[in-house]
C-alpha positions in Angstrom: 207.6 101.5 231.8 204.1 101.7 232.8 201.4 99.1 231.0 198.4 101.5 231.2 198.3 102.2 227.7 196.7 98.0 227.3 194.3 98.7 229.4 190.7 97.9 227.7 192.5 96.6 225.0 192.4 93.4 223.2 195.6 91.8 222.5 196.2 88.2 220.4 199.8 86.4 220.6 199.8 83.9 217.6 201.5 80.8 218.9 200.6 81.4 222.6 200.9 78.5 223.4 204.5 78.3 223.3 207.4 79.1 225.9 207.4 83.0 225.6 203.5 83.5 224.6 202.5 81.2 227.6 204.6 83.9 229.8 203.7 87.0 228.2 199.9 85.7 228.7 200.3 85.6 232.2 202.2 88.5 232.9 199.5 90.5 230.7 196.7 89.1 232.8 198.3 89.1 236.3 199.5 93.0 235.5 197.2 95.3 233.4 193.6 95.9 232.9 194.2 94.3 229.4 190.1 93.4 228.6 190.6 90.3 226.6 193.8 87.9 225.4 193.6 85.7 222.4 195.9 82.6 222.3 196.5 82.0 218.8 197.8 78.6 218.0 197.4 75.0 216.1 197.5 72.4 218.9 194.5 71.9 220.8 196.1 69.8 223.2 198.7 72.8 224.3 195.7 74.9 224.4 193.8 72.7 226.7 196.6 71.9 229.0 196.9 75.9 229.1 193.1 76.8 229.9 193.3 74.6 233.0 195.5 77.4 234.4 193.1 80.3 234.3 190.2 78.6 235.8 187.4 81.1 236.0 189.5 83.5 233.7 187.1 85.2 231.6 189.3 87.7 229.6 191.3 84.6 227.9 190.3 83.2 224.6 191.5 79.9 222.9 191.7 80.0 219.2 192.6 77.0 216.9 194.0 78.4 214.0 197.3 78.2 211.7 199.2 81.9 210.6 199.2 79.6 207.1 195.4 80.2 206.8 194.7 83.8 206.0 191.3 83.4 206.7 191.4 81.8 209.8 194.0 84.7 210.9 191.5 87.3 209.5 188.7 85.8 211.5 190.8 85.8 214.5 191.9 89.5 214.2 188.4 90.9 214.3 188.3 93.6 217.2 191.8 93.2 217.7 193.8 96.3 218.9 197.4 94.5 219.7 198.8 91.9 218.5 202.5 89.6 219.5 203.4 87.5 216.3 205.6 84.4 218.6 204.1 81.6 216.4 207.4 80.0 214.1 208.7 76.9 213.0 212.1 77.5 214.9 214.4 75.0 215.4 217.4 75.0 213.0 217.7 71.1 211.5 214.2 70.7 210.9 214.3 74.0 209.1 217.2 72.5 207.1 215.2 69.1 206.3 211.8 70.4 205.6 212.7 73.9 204.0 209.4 74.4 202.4 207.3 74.1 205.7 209.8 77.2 207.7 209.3 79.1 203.9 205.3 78.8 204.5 205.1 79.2 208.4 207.9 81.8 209.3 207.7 83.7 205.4 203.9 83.2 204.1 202.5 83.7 208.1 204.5 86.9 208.5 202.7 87.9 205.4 199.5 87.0 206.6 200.0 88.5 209.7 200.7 91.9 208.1 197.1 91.9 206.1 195.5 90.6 208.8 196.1 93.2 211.3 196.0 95.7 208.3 192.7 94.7 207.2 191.1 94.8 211.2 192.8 98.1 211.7 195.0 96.8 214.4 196.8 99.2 216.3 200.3 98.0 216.8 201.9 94.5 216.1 205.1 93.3 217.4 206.6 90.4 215.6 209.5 88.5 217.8 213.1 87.9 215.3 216.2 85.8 216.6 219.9 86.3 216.4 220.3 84.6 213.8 218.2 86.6 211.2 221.3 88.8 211.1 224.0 87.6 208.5 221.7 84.5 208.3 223.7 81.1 207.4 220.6 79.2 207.9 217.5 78.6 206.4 215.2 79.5 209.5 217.1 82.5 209.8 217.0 83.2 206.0 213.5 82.7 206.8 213.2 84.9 209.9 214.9 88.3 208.3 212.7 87.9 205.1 209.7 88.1 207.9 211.9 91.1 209.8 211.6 92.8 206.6 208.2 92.3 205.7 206.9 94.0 209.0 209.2 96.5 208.3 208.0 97.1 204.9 204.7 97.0 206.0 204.7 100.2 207.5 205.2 101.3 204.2 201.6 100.2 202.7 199.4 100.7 205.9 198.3 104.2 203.6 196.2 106.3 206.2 195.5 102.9 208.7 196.5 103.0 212.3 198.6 99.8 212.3 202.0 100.0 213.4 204.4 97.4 213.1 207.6 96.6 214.6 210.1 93.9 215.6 212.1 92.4 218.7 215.3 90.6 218.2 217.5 88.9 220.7 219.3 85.7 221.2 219.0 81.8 223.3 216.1 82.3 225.9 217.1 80.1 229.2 215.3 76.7 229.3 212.8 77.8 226.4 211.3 74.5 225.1 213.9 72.8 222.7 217.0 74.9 223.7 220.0 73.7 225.0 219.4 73.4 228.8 216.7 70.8 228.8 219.0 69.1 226.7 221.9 69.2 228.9 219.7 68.3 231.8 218.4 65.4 230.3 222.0 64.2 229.1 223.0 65.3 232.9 222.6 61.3 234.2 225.5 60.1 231.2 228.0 62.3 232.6 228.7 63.2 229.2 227.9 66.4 227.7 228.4 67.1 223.8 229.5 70.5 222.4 229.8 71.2 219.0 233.1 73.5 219.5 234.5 74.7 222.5 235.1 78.0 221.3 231.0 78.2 220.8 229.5 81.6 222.6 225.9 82.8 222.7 223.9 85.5 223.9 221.8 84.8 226.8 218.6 86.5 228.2 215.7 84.6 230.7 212.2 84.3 229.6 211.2 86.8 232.0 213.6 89.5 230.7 212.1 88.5 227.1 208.7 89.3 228.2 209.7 92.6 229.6 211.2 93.5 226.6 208.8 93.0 224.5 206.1 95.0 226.6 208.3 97.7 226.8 208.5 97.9 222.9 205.4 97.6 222.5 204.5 100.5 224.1 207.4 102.7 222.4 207.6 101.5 219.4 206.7 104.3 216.5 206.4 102.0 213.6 209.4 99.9 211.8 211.7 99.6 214.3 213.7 96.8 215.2 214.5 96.9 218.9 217.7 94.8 220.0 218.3 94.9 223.7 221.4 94.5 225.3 222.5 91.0 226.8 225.2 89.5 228.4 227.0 86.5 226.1 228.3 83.0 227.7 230.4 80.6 226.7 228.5 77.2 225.5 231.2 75.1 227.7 230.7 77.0 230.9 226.7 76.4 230.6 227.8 72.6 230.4 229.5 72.8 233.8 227.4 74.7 235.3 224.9 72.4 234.2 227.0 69.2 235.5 229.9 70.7 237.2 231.9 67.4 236.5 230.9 66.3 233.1 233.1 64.8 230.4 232.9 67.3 227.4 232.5 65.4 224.2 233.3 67.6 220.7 230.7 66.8 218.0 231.6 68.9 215.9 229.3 71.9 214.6 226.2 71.0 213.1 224.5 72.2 209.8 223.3 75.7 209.7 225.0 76.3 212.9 227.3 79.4 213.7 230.2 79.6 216.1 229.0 82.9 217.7 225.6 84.8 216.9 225.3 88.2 215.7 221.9 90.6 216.4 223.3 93.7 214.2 225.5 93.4 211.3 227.6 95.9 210.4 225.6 96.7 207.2 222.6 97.2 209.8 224.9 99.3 212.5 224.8 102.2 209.4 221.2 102.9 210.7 221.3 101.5 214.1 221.2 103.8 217.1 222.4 103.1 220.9 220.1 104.2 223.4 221.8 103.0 226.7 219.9 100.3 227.5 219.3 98.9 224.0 219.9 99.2 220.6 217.5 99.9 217.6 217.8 98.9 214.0 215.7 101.9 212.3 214.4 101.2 209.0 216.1 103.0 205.5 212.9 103.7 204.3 212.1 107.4 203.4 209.2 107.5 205.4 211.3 107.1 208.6 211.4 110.6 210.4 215.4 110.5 210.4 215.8 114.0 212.5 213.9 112.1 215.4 216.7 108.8 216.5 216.1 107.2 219.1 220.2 107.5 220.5 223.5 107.8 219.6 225.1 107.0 216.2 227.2 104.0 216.1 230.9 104.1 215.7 231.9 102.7 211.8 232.0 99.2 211.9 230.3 98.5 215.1 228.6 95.2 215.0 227.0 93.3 217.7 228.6 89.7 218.1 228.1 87.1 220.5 232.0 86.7 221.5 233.3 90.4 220.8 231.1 91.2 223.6 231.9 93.0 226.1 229.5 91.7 229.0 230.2 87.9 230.1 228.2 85.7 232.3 230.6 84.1 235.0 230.4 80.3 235.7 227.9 81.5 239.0 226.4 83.6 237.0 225.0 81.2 234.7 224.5 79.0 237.5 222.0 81.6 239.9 220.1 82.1 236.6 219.8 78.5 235.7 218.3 78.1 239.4 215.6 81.1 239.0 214.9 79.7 235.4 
């Protein structure tokens, strides 16, 4: 899909700082006549290490701010026409240990997110989900489908606004900051590897293919949508050797709030999901939804989309050319 439709426009990716908004920055900058991009984050220091690589760069803006602070957001969002909501507290234990920070980050930001771009008249907002916000067991996913579901439902109250909102979800991004393969590299010296079961499978897409998919939303996307692409799963055990071909696998056990395989569409959400070929999209239920206008094909009763009833595997080389381009 062609980018042309960001050119001259002003885009803002709250925590831009962070593995994907770092990419989709450059990819932005380095491929469309976008005319200014806002990073939108909390840590100066990530902000600063990331302005020495646009030297000379004048269409990037750094902007200190916290999606907590409604003002601060609604500062940021003036002149605004697109905006990538990336900024979340994500990682699963600390969710489970500090419950009430994910609640005011992932839930209360999402909100002011929503009346943010609202309020500025921004054109089209794309808010990025996980895997685990379907059939949640966790709280950051708890957390994570309350926020799918407010910028679905926000579509609802725009009235005669322009802004448009939608969500991406897919699964583990390769080497993101925090994920398992830094880990696993790190451990990589012990010779000793922990899983948490050894029937453990995921679904597995690079940073790069993240970015991509997210543009390419963006510039579909009608308004309520959530857009699911389609990605090969892997089994956690063949990551570890082909992290360290000869490592001792030790079984930990699984940890709080973890599942054994992830899911990106339930089978409550396949009812008004649609296959496209490529990928799949989650349409909202709302009555507002022009239903005679899907995006694909129906899904067969009872589809659901699960990490090990897949049916595209990464092989052991597989995994190990993309851990080499990661």
């Amino acid at each position: 899909m062609t980018l042309d439709f960001l050119d001259g426009k002003s885009v803002l990716v709250t925590g831009g700082t962070g593995s994907f908004g770092k990419s989709f920055v450059n990819s932005i900058l380095d491929e469309t006549g976008v005319r200014r991009v806002v990073v939108f984050s909390r840590d100066e220091l990530k902000q600063y290490e990331m302005q020495q690589l646009y030297p000379g760069e004048e269409r990037i803006r750094f902007f200190i701010g916290d999606v907590r602070d409604s003002r601060r957001l609604n500062r940021a969002f003036e002149g605004v026409d697109v905006v990538i909501h990336a900024a979340a507290l994500k990682h699963i234990t600390a969710a489970e240990y500090n419950p009430i920070e994910a609640v005011r980050t992932n839930i209360h930001g999402a909100e002011n997110v929503i009346d943010a771009a609202i309020d500025n008249g921004v054109e089209r907002v794309i808010a990025l989900s996980t895997d685990k916000a379907s059939s949640p067991i966790n709280l950051y996913g708890a957390t994570k489908l309350v926020s799918d579901k407010l910028f679905v439902a926000g579509n609802a109250y725009v009235g005669r606004r322009k802004t448009r909102m939608s969500v991406v979800r897919y699964g583990n991004v390769v080497g993101s900051r925090g994920s398992v393969v830094p880990r696993f590299q790190k451990l990589a010296e012990s010779g000793t590897l922990p899983i948490t079961d050894t029937r453990m499978t995921r679904f597995w897409i690079t940073l790069a293919q993240g970015v991509r998919f997210v543009r390419d939303s963006l510039e579909r996307m009608r308004g309520g949508e959530i857009f699911v692409p389609k990605l090969p799963s892997m089994k956690v055990v063949d990551l570890a050797a082909a992290i360290v071909p000869e490592a001792e696998i030790e079984v930990i056990g699984i940890r709080p709030g973890e599942k054994l395989h992830e899911e990106m569409i339930s089978v409550t959400d396949a009812r008004h999901a649609v296959d496209t070929g490529n990928f799949y999209v989650v349409e909202p239920e709302m009555e507002w939804w022009p239903k005679d206008e899907p995006y694909g094909e129906t899904l067969a009763e009872g589809f659901s989309y699960r990490s090990d009833s897949n049916d595209w595997w990464l092989s052991l080389d597989e995994l190990k050319a993309i851990l080499e381009e990661a």
